[in-house]
N, C-alpha and C positions, 0 to 999 in steps of 0.2 A: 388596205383591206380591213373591212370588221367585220367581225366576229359574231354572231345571232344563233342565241342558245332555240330550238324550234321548242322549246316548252313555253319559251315568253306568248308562241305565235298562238300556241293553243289555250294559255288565257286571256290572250285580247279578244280572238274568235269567239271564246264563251261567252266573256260579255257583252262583247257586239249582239249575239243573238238576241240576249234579254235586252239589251239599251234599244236594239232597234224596234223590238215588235211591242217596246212599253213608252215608247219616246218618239213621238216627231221631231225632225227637225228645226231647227229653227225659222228656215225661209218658209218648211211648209205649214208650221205652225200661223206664222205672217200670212202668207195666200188664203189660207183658211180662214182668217181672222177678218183680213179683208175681204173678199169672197161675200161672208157673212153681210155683210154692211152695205156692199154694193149690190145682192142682187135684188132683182126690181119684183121679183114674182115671190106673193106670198107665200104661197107653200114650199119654193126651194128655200126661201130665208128659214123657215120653219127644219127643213131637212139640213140645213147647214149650221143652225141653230143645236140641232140634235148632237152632230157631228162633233162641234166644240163641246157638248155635255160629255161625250162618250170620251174626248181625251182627258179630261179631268178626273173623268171617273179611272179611265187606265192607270192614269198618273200617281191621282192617290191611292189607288187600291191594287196596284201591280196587276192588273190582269191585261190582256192584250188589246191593244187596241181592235184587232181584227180577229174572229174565231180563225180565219185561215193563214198561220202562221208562217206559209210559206215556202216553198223550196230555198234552200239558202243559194244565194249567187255570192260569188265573191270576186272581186278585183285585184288581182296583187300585181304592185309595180314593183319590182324587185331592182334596186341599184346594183348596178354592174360592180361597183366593188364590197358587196355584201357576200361574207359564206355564211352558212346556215352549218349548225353541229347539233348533233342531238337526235337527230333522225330525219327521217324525210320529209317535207315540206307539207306535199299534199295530206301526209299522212294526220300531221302536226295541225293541219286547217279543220279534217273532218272527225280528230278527236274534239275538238275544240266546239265545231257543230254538234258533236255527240253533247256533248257535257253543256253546253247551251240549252239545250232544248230538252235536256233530260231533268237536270238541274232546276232549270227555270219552268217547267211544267208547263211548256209548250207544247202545240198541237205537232203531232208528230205524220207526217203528209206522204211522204217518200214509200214508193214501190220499190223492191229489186229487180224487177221484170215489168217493159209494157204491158206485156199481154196476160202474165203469169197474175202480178200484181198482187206481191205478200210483203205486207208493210216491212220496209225495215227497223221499225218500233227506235229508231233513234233520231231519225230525219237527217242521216245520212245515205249517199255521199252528198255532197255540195256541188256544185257546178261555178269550176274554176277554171278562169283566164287570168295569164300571164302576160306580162309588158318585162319587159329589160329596160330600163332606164337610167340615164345618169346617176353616178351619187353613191351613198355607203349607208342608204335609207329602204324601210319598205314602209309603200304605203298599205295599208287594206282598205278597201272599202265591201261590205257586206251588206246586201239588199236582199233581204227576204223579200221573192216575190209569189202573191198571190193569183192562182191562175183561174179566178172569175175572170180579170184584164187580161192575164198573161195567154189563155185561148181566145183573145178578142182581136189578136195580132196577129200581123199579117205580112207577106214578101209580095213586092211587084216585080218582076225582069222586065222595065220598058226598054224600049227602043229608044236612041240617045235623039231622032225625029221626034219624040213627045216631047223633051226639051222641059223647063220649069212647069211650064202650063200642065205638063201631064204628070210631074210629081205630085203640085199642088193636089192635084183631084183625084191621086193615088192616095193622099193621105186622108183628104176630107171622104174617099169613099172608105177609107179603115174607120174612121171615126165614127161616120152615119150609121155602116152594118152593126159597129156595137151599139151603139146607144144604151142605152140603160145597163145593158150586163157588164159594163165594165167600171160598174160604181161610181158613177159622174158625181162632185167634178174628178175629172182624168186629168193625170199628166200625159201627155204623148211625147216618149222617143222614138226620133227619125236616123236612121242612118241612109246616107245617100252615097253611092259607089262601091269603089272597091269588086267583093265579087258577093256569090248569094252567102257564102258565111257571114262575111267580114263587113257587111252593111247590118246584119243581127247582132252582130254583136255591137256596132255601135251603136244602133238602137239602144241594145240594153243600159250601155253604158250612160248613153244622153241622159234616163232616167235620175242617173244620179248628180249631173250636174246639178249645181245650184239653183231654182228657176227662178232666182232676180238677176242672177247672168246669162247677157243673152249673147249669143254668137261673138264669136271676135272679126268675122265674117262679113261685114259690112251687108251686102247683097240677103246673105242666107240671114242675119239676125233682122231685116224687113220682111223678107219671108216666114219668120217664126210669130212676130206682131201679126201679120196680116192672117193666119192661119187661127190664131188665135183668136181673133177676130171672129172670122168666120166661124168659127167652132161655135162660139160664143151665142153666134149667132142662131144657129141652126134649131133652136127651139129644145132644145132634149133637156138640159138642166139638171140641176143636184137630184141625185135620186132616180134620172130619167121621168120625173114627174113634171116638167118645163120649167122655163128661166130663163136666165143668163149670164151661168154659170156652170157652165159644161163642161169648161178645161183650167186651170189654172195654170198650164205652159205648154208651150210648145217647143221640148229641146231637140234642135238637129246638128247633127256629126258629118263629117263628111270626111270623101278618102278618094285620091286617085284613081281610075276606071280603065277598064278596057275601051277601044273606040269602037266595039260593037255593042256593046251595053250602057244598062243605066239602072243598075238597082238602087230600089228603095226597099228599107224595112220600116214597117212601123209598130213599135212596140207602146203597148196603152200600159197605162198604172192606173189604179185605183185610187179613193183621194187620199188615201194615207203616202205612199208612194215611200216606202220604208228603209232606210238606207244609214249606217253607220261610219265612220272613216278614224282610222288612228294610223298613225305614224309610228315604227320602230326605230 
């Protein structure tokens, strides 16, 4: 059994906020870079072009890469032989979004009521899922998501008679109705199965995979190329101003199903697609 003071948890969370809405990653720094070089249409090279000014400028001068700072998401895989001391977990995660976004003079997004809708002036609570996993570790991972993409997402309930063919064109129809508003180039998470929660949230999750790993899936990682492809294809490009450069991945999740179902989620990211990861 070990021990996890939850004050550690609430200063990894704070820095996560600022590392992630001041720092791309590295694979998505790489996608963008490539991106750049490959696309054939002048005016996306030109908005892609922009896109790598605007992280240099983040970089060096601390400000965000994106005005919309995001709702925070967070992932915790919690090892089974971890306790936590110090107070409550959740509580521990959306001090730590307080003090991120307070701290770091981020845009602060967060209602306490849908309909009511009065800031809660600290850009909490956070929106957390839990995994139980092996081990005497926690991971975090924290993705501030922006919802120009995050409203461009979408749930299908097919019938398990649509079969791939009708995933496929579950996903390319989420991608076509955004077009542009979901600040092409997009990542796109898929989750496939499971029930109508638990295909959303793998979506979400997909988001944070790596996007130069692809599927371990044999079957489903020619389906994330081929979708990709076609994305690619479909004319919209950096910007939504055309190209061929639309999506820089396509991550899909998958999960056991009912035999009366077949959900899909598709969840879009924007090209920044913002996501942090530490290990306690």
């Amino acid at each position: 059994m070990r021990t996890i003071n939850v004050s550690v948890v609430t200063e990894a969370i704070a820095e996560m906020c600022v590392e992630a809405n001041h720092f791309l990653s590295e694979d998505m720094r790489d996608a963008l870079c490539n991106a750049a070089k490959e696309e054939e249409s002048p005016i996306g090279r030109r908005v892609l072009g922009q896109l790598m000014d605007n992280l240099v400028i983040a970089g060096e001068d601390m400000i965000p890469i994106c005005q919309d700072t995001g709702m925070a998401v967070v992932f915790a895989e919690i090892g089974q032989d971890v306790h936590f001391e110090g107070g409550l977990l959740p509580d521990a995660i959306n001090e730590g979004v307080r003090r991120g976004y307070i701290d770091g003079y981020l845009r602060k997004s967060v209602v306490d009521d849908p309909l009511e809708r009065n800031n809660t002036g600290d850009n909490t609570p956070a929106i957390i899922h839990y995994d139980i996993v092996p081990g005497e570790n926690l991971k975090l991972t924290l993705a501030p998501k922006g919802f120009g993409s995050e409203n461009m997402s979408r749930i299908f309930m097919l019938k398990p008679a649509d079969g791939i063919e009708g995933v496929k064109n579950a996903i390319m129809t989420a991608v076509k109705d955004a077009g542009p508003n979901a600040c092409p180039p997009m990542v796109v998470g898929v989750g496939i199965g499971g029930t109508f929660e638990k295909c959303a949230i793998m979506a979400k999750k997909a988001l944070t995979r790596p996007i130069n790993e692809g599927s371990d899936i044999p079957y489903i990682k020619e389906m994330e190329e081929e979708l990709l492809e076609k994305i690619n294809n479909s004319g919209i490009g950096p910007g939504g101003l055309g190209g061929t450069k639309t999506a820089l991945a396509v991550n899909i999740y998958t999960y056991p199903t009912h035999i009366a179902g077949l959900p899909v989620a598709v969840n879009i990211c924007c090209h920044v697609n913002r996501h942090s990861v530490r290990v306690l």
